[in-house]
C-alpha positions, 0 to 999 in steps of 0.5 A: 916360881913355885918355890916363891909362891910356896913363901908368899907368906914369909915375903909379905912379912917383909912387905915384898910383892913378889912380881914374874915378868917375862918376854912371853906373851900374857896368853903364853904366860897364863897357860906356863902358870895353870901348867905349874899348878897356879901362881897366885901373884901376878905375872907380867909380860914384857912382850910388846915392844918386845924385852923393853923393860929387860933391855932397861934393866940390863938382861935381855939377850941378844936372841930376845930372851932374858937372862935368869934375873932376880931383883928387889927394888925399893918402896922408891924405885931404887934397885937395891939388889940384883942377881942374874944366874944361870938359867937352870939355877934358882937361888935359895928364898933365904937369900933373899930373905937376908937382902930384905932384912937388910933393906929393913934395918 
């Protein structure tokens, strides 16, 4: 999460909002940002009811936490791109980067 925040300005070139969502608590979620040294863009919890927006999109496990999912969804709301990797991976800012030109053009 630091490294999207160390890009905010790059993903505003492409007028992308960059969004965290998690089945933690907001509390919970605050004290993980302030411990990470500050996240600037917002962060939002999926808590009640529990995974709700996790089951919608399709990542939310069985042991009621999320896969490690990315995805860009449109100015109208149509998911435009999705990736879902392991928990322990990130993948690289240029990747996405490359979708947002493509979503652009």
């Amino acid at each position: 999460m630091p490294a999207y925040e160390e890009d905010l300005s790059e993903f505003a070139r492409y007028d992308a909002q960059v969004l965290g969502i998690s089945t933690d608590t907001l509390p919970s979620i605050k004290a993980w940002a302030k411990s990470m040294g500050g996240i600037s863009y917002p962060l939002l919890s999926d808590f009640w009811p529990h995974g709700l927006t996790a089951l919608k999109y399709g990542v939310l496990r069985a042991e009621g936490f999320t896969e490690r999912a990315l995805f860009i969804v449109d100015k109208q709301g149509k998911i435009r791109y999705i990736d879902v990797h392991p928990i322990g991976d990130q993948p690289k800012n240029s990747v996405l980067f490359e979708e947002l030109k493509k979503i652009q053009a």
